[in-house]
N, C-alpha and C positions, 0 to 999 in steps of 0.2 A: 244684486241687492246687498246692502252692507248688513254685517252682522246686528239683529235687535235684540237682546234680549229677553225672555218674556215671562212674564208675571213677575215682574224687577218689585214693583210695592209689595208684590204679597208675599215675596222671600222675603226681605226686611221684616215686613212688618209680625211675620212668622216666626222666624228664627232669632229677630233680636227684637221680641216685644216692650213696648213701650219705651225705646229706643235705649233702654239698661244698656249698660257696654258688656259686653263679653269678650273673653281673651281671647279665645286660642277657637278657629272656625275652618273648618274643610269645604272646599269649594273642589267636587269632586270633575267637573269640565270646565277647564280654564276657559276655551273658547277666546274670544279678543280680551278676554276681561272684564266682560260688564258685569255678571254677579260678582267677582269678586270686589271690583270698583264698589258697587253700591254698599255691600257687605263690611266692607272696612271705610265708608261714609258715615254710614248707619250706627257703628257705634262698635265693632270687631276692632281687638287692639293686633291682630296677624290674621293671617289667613295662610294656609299653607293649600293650593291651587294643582291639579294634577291636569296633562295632555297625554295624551298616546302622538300628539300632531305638532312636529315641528314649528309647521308655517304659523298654528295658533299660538305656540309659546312667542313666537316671533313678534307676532302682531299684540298680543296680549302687552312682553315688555313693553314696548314703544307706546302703546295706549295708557298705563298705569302712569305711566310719565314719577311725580313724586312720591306714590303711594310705593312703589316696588320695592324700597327697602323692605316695607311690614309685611309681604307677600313672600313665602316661599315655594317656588316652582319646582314640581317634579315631572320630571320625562319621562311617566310612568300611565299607569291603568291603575284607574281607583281602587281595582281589586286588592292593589296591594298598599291600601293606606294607612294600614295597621303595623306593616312594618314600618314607613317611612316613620307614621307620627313617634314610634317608640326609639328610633335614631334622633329623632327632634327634640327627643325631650316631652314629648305628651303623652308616653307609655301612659298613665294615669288615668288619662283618657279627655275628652274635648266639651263645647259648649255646644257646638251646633254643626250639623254636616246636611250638605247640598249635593244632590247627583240629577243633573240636566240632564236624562240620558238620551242617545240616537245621536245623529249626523247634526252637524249643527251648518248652517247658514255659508259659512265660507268654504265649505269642503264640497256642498254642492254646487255654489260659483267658481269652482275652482275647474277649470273645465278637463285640465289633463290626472288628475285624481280618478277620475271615471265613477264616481257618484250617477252622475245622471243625464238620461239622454238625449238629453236636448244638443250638445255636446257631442262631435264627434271627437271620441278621446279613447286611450286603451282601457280595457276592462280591469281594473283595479281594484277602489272600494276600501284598499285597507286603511285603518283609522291612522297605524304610522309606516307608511309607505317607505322607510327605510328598515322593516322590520324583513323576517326571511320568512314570514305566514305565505300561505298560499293566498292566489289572489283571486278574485272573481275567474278570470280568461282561465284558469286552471281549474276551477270547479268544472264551469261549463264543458269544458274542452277534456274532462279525467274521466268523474264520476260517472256513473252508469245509467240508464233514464229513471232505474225504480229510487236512488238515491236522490236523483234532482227534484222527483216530483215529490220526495219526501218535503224537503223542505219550500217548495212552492205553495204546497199547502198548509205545511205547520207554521214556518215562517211569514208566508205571503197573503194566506185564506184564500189561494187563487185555486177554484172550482177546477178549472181546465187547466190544471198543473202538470197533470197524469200524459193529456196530448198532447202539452205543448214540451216538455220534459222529452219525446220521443222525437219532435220536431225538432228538436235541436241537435238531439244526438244523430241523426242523420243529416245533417247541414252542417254539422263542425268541422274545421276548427273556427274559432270566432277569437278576433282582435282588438274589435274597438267597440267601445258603446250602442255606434247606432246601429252596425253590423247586425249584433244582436236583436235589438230594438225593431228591425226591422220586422225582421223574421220573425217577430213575437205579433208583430200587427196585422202581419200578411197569412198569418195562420189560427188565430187565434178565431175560434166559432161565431158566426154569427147573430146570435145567441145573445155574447158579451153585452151586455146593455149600459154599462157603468159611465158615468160623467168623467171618465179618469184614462188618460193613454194605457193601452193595453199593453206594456209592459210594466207598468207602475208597479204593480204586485211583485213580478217577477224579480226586478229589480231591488225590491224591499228583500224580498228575501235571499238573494245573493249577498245583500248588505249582512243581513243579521249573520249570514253564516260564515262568511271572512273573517266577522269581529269576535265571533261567540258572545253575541251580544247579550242574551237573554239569559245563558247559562253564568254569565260575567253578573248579571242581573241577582240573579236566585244565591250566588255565592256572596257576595257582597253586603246584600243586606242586613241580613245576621249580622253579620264581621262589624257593620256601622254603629247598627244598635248596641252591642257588647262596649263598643269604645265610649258611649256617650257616657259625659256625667250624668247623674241624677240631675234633673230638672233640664238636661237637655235634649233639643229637638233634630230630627232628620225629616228632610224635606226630601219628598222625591218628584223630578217633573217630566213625566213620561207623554209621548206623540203617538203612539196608535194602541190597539185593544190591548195587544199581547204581552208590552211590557206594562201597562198599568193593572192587567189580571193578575201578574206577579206579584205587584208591591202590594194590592190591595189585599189576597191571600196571604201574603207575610206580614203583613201587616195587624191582619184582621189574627191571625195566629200567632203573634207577640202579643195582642192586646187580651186576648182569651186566657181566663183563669177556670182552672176544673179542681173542683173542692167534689171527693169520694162523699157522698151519703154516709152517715152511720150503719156498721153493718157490708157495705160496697168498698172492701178494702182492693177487691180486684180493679178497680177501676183507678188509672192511672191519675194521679193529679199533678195539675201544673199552675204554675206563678204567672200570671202577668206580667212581665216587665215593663211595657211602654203603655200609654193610653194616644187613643185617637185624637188627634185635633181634629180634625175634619169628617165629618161623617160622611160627606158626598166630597169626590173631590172638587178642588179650587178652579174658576176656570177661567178664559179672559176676560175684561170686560166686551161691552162692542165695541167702543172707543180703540182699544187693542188691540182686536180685531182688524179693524179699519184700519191701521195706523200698520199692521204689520201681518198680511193674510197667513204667514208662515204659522203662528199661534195659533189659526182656530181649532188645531186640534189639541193642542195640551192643557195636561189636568197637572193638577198639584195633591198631593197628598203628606200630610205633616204627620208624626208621632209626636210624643215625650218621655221620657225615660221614667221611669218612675225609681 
């Protein structure tokens, strides 16, 4: 499946309302380039575009075709896009930032990446596969069972993390995808009642923890909101519970202001800096839905700077 990208009107119509131009916009997952594509249609006079993923910076250029001058590409993790913007010249700070977060679309068709197990390919997972991170096949194959069911469950919400965590570590070493995959289906309780391949969990959460995906998540946010100018927005569009329970408590914790009572000087107060755009997050249409079943789970979640 080619890459779609999703809620494309409602980033626009978010971050560069009533199609105002704005300068200077981060586009925190390049991915092939369709938010940035639409971002700098929309009315973005640059975009400066970050990957952890070769193959997307790859495919990104070649798709941007005449836009790429206005687009600055880093071969980096958004985490660090405070440093970059201040080498660019936006130390000052920006108009509008995007973070698509999770695996996007081509990293799971990619079959020797080791995303997912449809795919018999080596145990990978990592976001830039020419980095020296440990890889999935080194968790599974290192860590101890109370380690792995740690993040089966924190990562994955998988109930029988704890069994299957020890069913692994008595069946290791493991190489490739389905190896894995296997043995997660041939043991997993019968019990499991879920509409979803019984390694789906496990797999989610190998992911999160190769990438540091979540803790990349909680560090980052902050760092985006600091950089925005006054009147501008961060977009965040998150695919399962755990990283939209992040943004929405960081969220919801930039947008809280605590004014002491007279008399309650112990009582710490704090500023406000962003307001909500969205009280519930944004989510597909059905039309979007249809048109690209990868989207049914993502939300969208907007601030503004105040």
């Amino acid at each position: 499946m080619s890459h779609i990208p999703v809620l494309l009107d409602e980033v626009c119509d978010y971050l560069i309302p009533d199609d105002t131009p704005i300068e200077r916009v981060i586009d925190g997952t390049l991915g092939a380039g369709g938010h940035t594509r639409a971002l700098l249609e929309a009315g973005a006079t640059e975009v400066m575009s970050f990957d952890l993923d070769p193959q997307a910076i790859a495919i990104a250029t070649e798709n941007l075709g005449s836009l790429r001058e206005r687009v600055h590409i880093v071969h980096d993790s958004y985490q660090n896009m405070a440093v970059h913007a201040k080498q660019h010249g936006w130390g000052d700070g920006v108009d509008a930032i995007l973070l698509d977060l999770g695996v996007s679309s081509m990293q799971l068709d990619t079959a020797e990446r080791g995303f997912a197990f449809r795919y018999d390919a080596p145990l990978d997972m990592r976001f830039n596969p020419e980095s020296h991170a440990p890889t999935a096949a080194d968790i599974v194959n290192s860590w101890d069972a109370d380690a792995l069911a740690d993040i089966f469950y924190k990562y994955g919400e998988e109930r029988h993390g704890k069994h299957l965590a020890n069913v692994i570590v008595g069946k290791r070493p493991f190489e490739t995808t389905q190896q894995l995959a296997e043995v997660i289906a041939e043991n997993m309780p019968k019990r499991h009642t879920l509409n979803i391949h019984p390694a789906t969990r496990i797999f989610q959460a190998l992911r999160i923890a190769v990438n540091d995906e979540l803790r990349t998540i909680e560090t980052t946010l902050p760092l985006a909101i600091d950089m925005l100018k006054s009147g501008g927005r961060l977009a965040v569009i998150s695919f399962h519970s755990l990283e939209d329970r992040i943004v929405k408590h960081i969220f919801k914790d930039a947008s809280t202001e605590i004014i002491a009572p007279p008399g309650m000087a112990s009582i710490e107060e704090k500023e406000a800096t962003v307001d909500l755009l969205t009280r519930k997050p944004i989510v597909p249409s059905e039309a979007e839905m249809n048109a690209n079943p990868r989207s049914r789970s993502s939300k969208m979640r907007v601030v503004e700077k105040r």
